[in-house]
N, C-alpha and C positions, 0 to 999 in steps of 0.2 A: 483688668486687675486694678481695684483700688490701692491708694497709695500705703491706706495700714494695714492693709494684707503683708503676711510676713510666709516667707515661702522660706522652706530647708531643702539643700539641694542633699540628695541619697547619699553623695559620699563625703558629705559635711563631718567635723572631727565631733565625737561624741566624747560625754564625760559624766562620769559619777564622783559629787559632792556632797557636803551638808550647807545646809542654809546659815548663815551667822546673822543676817541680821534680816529684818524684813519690815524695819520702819518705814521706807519709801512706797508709795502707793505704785502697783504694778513692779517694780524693780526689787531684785533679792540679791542680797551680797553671798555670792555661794564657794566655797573654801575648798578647793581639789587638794589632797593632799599626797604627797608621794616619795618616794625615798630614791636622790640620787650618788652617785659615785662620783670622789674627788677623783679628779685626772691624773693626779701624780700620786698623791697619797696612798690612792682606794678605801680609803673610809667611806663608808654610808651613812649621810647625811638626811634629816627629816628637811621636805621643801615642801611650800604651800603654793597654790597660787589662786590668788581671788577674781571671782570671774565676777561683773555686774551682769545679772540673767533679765531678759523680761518675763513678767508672769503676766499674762493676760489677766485672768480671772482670781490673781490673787489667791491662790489655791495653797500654796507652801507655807509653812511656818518655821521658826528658829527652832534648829534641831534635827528637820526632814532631811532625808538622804533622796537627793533627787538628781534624774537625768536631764543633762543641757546639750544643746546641738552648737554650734557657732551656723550665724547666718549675718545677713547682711547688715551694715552700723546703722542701729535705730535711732541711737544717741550719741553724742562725743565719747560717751566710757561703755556703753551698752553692742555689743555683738554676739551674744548670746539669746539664745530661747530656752525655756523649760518647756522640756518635751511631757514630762511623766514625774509624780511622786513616786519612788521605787518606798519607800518606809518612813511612816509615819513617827515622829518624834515622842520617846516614852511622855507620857502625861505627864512623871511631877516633876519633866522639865519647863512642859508645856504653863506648868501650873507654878512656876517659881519665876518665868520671864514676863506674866501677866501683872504677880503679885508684886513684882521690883523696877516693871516698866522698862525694862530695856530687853 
């Protein structure tokens, strides 16, 4: 097994996000978002949490709703893989982060 082979082991924690940003080459900043419960309170609160994904092939773009596996640390902040693009990002979002550069 070479060393950039990247193996997901079956009962690895899986996750559906959107991409927020994808200026890094190969890395995608992908945004899980989810609604927890204060302990005392019980109020439901909105939590995010930002995962750094590898994308081999550079396949995603800001907006894509995509699946990630956790696997082994590629990088200091990187433990994630993109497994799959579940949904393509509408267009004239596609078409307004081309036009404004971020």
């Amino acid at each position: 097994m070479s060393k950039a082979e990247i193996t997901i082991p079956a009962r690895s924690p899986r996750r559906i996000g959107v991409v927020e940003s994808d200026a890094r080459d190969k890395t995608r900043k992908v945004v899980v978002a989810f609604v927890a419960r204060h302990p005392k309170y019980g109020k439901f609160t909105k939590r995010r949490t930002v995962l750094h994904v590898h994308d081999e092939k550079n396949e995603s773009h800001v907006g894509d709703r995509v699946e990630v596996a956790e696997c082994r640390p590629i990088s200091r902040t990187k433990s994630w893989v993109l497994l799959r693009v579940v949904e393509k990002a509408p267009v004239k979002l596609l078409a307004l982060t081309e036009e404004t550069g971020r």
